[in-house]
N, C-alpha and C positions, 0 to 999 in steps of 0.2 A: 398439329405437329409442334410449334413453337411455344403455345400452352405447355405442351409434357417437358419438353427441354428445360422451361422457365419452371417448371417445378421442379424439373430432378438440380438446378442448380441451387433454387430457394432452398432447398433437403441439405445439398451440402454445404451451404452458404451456413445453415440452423447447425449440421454439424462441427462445423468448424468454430464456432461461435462456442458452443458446449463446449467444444475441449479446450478454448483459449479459454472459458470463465473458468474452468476447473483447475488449470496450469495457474491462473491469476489468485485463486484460493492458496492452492499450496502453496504459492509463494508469499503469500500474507501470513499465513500459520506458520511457516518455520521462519518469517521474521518474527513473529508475536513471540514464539516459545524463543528465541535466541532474545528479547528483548530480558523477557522474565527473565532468563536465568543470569542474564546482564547487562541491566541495564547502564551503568555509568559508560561503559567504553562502547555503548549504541549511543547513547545521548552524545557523549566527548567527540565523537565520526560524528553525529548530525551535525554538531556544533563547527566542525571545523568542513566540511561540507558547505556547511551555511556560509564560512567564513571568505571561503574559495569562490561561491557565487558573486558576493559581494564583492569581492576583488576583481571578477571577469565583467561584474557591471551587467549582470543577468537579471530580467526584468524583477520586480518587488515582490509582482504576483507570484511568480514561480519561486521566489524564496518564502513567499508567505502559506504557498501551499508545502513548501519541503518542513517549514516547523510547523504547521496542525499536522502535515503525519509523521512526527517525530515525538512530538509532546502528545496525542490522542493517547499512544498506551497509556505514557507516563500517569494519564487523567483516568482511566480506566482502572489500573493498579491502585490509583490513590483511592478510587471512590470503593476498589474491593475492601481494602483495608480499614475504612474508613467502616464499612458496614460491617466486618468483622469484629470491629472493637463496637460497637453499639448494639 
């Protein structure tokens, strides 16, 4: 009995999981396409984001991971670009 319970929770534990990774997709995709189509006033908000941690004396790490995902497009558009002119 406690077997089948301990699956039917593992089942929805897997589904719940599924739909958070799916919600956590679209949420990256319509940052990426909102990045594309502009990026200075995503950069200029990361920047000043960034600027605002640093004033509340928010750990290093956490601002060192807020600019890799702020600049990873930025590095992604360069190197598309980059391979279109070559």
């Amino acid at each position: 009995m406690n077997y089948l319970r301990a699956l039917r929770a593992r089942r929805r534990a897997l589904q719940e999981c599924e739909r958070a990774r799916r919600e956590l997709h679209g949420s990256v995709e319509d940052l990426v396409a909102s990045y594309e189509a502009r990026p200075l006033p995503i950069l200029a908000g990361a920047a000043g984001i960034g600027f605002v941690f640093a004033q509340m004396r928010v750990g290093s790490g956490l601002v060192r991971t807020g600019v890799r995902m702020a600049t990873g497009p930025a590095w992604g558009l360069l190197r598309q670009f980059v391979d279109r002119l070559g």
